[in-house]
C-alpha positions, -999 to 999 in steps of 0.1 A, spaced: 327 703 -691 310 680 -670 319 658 -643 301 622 -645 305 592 -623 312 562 -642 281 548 -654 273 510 -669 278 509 -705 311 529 -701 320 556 -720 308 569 -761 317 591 -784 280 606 -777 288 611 -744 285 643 -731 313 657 -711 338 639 -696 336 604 -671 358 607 -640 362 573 -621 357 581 -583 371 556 -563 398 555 -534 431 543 -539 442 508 -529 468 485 -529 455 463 -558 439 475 -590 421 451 -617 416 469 -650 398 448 -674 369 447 -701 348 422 -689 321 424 -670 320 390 -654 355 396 -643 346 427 -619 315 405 -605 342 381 -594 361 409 -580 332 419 -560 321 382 -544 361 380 -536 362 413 -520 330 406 -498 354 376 -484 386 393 -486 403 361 -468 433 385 -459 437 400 -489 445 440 -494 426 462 -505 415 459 -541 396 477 -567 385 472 -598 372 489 -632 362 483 -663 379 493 -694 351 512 -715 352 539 -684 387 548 -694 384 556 -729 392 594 -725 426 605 -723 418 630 -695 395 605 -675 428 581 -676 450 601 -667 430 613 -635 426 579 -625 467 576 -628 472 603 -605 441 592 -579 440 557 -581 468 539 -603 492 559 -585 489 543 -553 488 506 -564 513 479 -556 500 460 -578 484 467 -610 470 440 -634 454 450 -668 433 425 -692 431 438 -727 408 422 -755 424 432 -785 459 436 -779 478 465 -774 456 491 -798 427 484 -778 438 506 -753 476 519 -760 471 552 -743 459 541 -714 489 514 -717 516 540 -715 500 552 -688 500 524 -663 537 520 -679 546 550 -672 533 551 -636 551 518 -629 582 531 -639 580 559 -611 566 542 -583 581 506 -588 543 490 -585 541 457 -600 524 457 -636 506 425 -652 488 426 -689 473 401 -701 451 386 -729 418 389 -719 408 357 -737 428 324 -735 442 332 -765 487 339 -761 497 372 -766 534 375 -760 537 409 -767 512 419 -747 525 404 -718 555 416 -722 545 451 -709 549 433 -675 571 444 -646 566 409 -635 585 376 -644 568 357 -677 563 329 -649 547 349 -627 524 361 -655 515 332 -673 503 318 -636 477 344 -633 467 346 -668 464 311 -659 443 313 -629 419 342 -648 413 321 -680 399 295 -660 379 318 -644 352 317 -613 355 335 -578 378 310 -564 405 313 -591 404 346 -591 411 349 -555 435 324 -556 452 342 -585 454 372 -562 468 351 -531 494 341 -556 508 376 -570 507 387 -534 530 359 -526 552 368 -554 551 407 -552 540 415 -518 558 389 -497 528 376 -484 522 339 -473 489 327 -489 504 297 -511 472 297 -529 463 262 -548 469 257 -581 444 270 -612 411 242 -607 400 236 -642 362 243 -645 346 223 -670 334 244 -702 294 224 -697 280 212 -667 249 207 -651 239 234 -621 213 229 -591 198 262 -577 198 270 -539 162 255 -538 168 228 -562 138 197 -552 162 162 -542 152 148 -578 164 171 -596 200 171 -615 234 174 -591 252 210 -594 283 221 -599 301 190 -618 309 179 -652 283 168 -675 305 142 -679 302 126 -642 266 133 -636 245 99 -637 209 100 -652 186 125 -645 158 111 -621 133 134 -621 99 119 -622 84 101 -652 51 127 -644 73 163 -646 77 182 -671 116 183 -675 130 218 -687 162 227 -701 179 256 -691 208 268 -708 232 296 -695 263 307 -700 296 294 -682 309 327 -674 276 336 -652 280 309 -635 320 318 -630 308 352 -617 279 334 -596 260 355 -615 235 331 -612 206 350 -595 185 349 -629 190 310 -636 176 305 -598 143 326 -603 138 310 -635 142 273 -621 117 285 -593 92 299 -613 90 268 -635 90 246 -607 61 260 -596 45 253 -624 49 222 -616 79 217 -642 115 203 -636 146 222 -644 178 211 -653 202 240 -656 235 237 -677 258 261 -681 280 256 -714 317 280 -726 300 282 -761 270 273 -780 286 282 -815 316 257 -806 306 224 -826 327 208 -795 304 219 -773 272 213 -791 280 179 -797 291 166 -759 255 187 -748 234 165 -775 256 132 -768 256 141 -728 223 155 -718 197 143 -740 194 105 -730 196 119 -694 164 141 -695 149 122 -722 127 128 -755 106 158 -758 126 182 -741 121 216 -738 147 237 -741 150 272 -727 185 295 -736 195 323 -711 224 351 -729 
């Protein structure tokens, strides 16, 4: 047997030996299947605002029943607070489900599952130790998504579990398209960070180039934006001008059709359009 730190990609039945998560306990623990969702973690934790100590891991490292129940006893075992996103429902990860159950029984730390998407899964959240209310707040808060949810969404089930005082605000709806300036953005170029829907015309000059850039929303809810920038950079010094948007979906015909009514007459004809996955 071998003893493997948790690597990116998570766990496979072609993987050899067996992937032992090696982290300290803490009073907060975020298990979840996304990605995006431990970025957030991350920026939040780098500006704890007062928070306690949190950690967070993904779901595809705890795929083995022996790696799951090692982090139990190490980690999970510890926790106040433990909050679990599943994509799938309950057979997406049902061991590992008793086992959070099971430990929340016998220390009397606070358990949250929820849907991982923004789709209702009563059953799911019924697994809770917590109230529905208090549940369907942070599902509320992590659906919306973006750094500042989630670290309201935190405040909040310290309040409620803790006894903390945060009093967090509510869930801030962040709209599914929007336009988004990069850190080095030139003054003619598109404002950041607000709906398509309030943005007034483009005015870049008549002589650039304009460029489309499209990104997905839940980059730019991680700030996972690094990419996006470098691109916008690199094209502005070719002496082109971006204009970044970040959209929830390009396969939702909702989506697609507020972009093409929205954008187009603000960046004109003849646009150029370049898609970031």
């Amino acid at each position: 047997m071998h003893r493997l730190a948790a690597t990116p990609g998570g766990w496979t039945p072609d993987t050899e030996g067996v992937i032992f998560i090696e982290q300290t306990p803490a009073a907060i623990v975020v298990l979840t299947a996304a990605d995006t969702d431990i970025q957030c973690l991350a920026r939040v934790m780098a500006q704890p605002q007062g928070l306690p100590t949190v950690r967070g891991v993904n779901l595809l490292q705890l795929q083995q029943q022996l790696t799951i129940d090692t982090y139990g006893d190490q980690v999970l075992g510890h926790a106040q607070i433990m909050v679990v996103r599943l994509l799938g429902g309950r057979a997406y990860w049902s061991y590992g489900l008793e086992v959070v159950e099971a430990i929340a029984a016998e220390t009397g730390a606070a358990l949250v599952v929820l849907p991982g998407d923004d789709r209702p899964d009563p059953d799911l959240i019924s697994h809770s130790t917590v109230s529905l209310g208090t549940a369907n707040q942070l599902w509320r808060y992590l659906i919306e998504g973006g750094v500042d949810n989630l670290r309201h969404g935190l405040q909040y089930l310290c309040d409620r579990c803790l006894g903390t005082q945060f009093h967090p605000p509510a869930p801030q709806t962040v709209p599914r398209l929007g336009v988004y300036t990069a850190p080095d953005a030139a003054p003619d170029e598109a404002p950041g960070q607000t709906p398509v829907a309030s943005v007034s015309a483009v005015s870049a000059p008549q002589t650039r180039g304009r460029v489309g850039v499209l990104f997905y929303r839940a980059h730019y809810l991680a700030a996972n934006t690094a990419p996006i920038d470098a691109l916008c950079q690199a094209l502005r010094k070719r002496g082109l001008s971006p204009v970044p948007v970040y959209v929830s979906s390009l396969q939702d015909p909702a989506v697609q059709g507020e972009l093409l009514q929205q954008l187009t007459p603000r960046m004109g004809r003849g646009l150029t359009s370049c898609s970031i996955r």
